[in-house]
C-alpha positions in Angstrom: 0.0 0.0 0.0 1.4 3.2 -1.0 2.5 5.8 1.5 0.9 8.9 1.8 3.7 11.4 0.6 5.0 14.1 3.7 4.1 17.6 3.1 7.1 20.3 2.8 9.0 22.0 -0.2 12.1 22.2 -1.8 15.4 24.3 -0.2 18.3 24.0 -2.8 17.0 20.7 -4.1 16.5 19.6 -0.2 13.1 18.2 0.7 11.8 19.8 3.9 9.1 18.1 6.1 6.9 20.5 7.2 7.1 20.4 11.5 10.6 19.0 10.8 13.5 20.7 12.7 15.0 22.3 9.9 11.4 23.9 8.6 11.2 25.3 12.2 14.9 27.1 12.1 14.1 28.0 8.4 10.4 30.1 9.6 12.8 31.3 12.7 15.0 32.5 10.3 12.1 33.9 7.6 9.8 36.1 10.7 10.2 39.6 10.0 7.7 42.2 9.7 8.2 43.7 12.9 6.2 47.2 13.7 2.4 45.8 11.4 -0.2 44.7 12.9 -1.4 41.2 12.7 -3.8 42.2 9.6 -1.2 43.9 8.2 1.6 41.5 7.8 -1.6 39.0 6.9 -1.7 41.5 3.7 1.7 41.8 2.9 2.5 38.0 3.5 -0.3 37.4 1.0 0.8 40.5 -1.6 4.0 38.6 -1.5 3.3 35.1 -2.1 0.7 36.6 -4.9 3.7 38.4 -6.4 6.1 35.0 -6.3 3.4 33.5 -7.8 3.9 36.1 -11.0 7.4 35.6 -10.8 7.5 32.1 -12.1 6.0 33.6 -15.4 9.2 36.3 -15.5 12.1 35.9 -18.2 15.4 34.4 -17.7 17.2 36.9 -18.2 15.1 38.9 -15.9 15.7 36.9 -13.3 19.3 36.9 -13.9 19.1 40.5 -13.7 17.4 40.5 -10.4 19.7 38.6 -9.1 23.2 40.1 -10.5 21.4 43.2 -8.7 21.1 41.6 -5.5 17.6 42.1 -5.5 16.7 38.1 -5.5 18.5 35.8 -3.8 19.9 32.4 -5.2 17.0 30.4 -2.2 14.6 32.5 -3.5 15.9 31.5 -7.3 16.2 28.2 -6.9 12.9 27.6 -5.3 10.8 28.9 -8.3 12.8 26.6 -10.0 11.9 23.9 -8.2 8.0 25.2 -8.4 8.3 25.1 -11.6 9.8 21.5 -12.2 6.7 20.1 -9.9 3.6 19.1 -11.5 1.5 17.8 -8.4 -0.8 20.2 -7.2 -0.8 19.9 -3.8 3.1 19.8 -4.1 3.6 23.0 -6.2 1.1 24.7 -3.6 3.1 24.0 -0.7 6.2 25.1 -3.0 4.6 28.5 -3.7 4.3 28.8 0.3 7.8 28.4 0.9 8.5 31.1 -1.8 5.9 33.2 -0.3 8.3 32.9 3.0 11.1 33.7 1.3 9.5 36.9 -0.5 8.8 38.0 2.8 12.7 38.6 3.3 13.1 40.6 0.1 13.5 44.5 1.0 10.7 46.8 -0.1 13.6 48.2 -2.7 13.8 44.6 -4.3 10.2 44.4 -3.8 9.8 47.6 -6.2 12.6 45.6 -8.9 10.6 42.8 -9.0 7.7 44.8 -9.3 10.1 46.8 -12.2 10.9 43.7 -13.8 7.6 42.3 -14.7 6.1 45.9 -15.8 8.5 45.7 -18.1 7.9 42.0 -19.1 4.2 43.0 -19.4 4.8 46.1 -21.6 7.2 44.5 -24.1 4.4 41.9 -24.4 1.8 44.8 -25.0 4.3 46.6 -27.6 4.6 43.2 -29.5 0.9 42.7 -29.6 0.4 46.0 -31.0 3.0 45.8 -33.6 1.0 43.0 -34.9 -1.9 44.3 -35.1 -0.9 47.0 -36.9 0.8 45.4 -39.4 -2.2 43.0 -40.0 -4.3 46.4 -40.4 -1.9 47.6 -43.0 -1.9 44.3 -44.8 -5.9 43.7 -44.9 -6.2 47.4 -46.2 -3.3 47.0 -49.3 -5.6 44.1 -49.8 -8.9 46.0 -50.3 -7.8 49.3 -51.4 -5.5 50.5 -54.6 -4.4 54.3 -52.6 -3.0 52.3 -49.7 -0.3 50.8 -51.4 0.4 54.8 -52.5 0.0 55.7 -48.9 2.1 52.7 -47.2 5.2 54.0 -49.7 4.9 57.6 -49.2 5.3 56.3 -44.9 8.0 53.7 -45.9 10.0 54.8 -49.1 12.2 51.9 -48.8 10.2 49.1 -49.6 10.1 47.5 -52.4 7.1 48.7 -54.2 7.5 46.5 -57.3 7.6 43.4 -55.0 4.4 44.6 -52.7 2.1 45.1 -56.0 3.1 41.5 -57.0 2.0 40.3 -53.7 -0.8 42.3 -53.3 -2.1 41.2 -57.0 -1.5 37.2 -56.7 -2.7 37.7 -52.8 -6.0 39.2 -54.0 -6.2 36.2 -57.0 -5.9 33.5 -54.3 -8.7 35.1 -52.4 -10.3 34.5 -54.7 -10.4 31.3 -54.8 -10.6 31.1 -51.4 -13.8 32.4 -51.5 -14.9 30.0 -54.0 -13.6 27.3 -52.0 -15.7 28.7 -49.0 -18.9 28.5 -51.2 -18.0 24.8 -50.8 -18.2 24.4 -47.6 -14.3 24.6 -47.4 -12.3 26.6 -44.6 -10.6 29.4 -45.7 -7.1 29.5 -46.6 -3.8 31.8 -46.2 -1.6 31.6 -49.0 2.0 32.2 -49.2 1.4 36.2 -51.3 -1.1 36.8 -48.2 1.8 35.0 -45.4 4.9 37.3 -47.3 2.9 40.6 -47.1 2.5 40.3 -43.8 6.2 39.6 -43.3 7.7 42.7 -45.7 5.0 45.0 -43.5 6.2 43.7 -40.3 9.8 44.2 -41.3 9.6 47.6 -43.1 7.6 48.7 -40.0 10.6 47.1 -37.2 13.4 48.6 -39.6 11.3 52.0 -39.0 11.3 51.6 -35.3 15.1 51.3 -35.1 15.8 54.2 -37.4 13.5 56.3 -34.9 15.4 55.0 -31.9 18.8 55.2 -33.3 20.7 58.5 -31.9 22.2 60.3 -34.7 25.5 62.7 -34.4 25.2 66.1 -33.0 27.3 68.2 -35.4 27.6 71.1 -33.0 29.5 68.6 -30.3 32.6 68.1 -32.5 35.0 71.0 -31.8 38.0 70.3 -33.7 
């Protein structure tokens, strides 16, 4: 008969009972909060936790960051890499505990970097989303109007206009017969012209991005 498995969590691939001796020097060692009342530290404890929890969605290299920073600590580290690794429910629940605990320890200035750290995760995710839709708005209008192709050149110059009314024309032919296929009951398709607009929009638009954001010479700061 199996053995019903001991609750605990994972210290620096360690498995600690929950009760044992070592779990009871490690919450010695983790009590802090000193000064809030008991509702207080209830809230902060569970702001904590709720913010390790979002941590195990954050980069590698912004966890490398954090860390090179001193703002999180290799226990703390490892730990979410242990929650990670476990699948069990109740397991992974007892691990986000124990990083809850250690979260507790962090200083309310690596609090704010961990904070930092995933506002900036979060807004490169937004900026990526929005890039895409935009370039999926300029494709579907080249696609139904002639003057956008005019428009799209006179904004990017550089692209190869020859190339994007050959795409544009054999895009709108296999629409085409997409649409006849539909009439059949078939699903639509994508096909490669409609794919490769897509791709010379999205490029012509991230090659415009870099030329904003690249810092050009001052003239007036050379003295000779």
């Amino acid at each position: 008969m199996s053995r019903k498995p001991k609750k605990g969590y994972f210290v620096r691939g360690q498995f600690v009972a929950e009760g044992s001796e070592l779990d009871l020097e490690l919450k010695a060692e983790l009590k802090g909060t000193e000064g809030l009342s008991r509702t207080d530290r209830k809230k902060d404890s569970d702001d904590r936790q709720d913010l390790g929890v979002e941590l195990l969605t954050l980069r590698g290299e912004l966890i490398e960051r954090l860390n090179a920073q001193g703002h999180m600590t290799d226990q703390l580290r490892e730990a979410l890499a242990e929650a990670r690794r476990i699948t069990n429910f109740e397991g992974k629940r007892r691990q986000m505990q124990y990083v809850g605990k250690l979260m507790r320890k962090l200083s309310e200035e690596s609090i704010e970097a961990v904070k930092d750290a995933l506002n900036e995760q979060r807004m490169g995710s937004t900026k990526d989303t929005l890039a895409l839709h935009l370039a999926e708005s300029w494709r579907d209008r080249l696609l139904a109007e002639d003057a956008t192709l005019q428009e799209w050149m006179n904004e990017h110059p550089s692209t190869d206009s020859q190339q994007l009314r050959a795409l544009v024309r054999q895009a709108r032919k296999d629409d085409a017969t997409t649409k006849a296929d539909i009439a059949k009951g078939l699903l639509p398709r994508q096909s490669r012209a409609y794919r490769e607009i897509f791709q010379l929009i999205k490029e012509q638009l991230n090659l415009a991005e870099d030329t904003l954001h690249t810092p050009e010479e001052d003239e007036d700061t050379y003295k000779p």
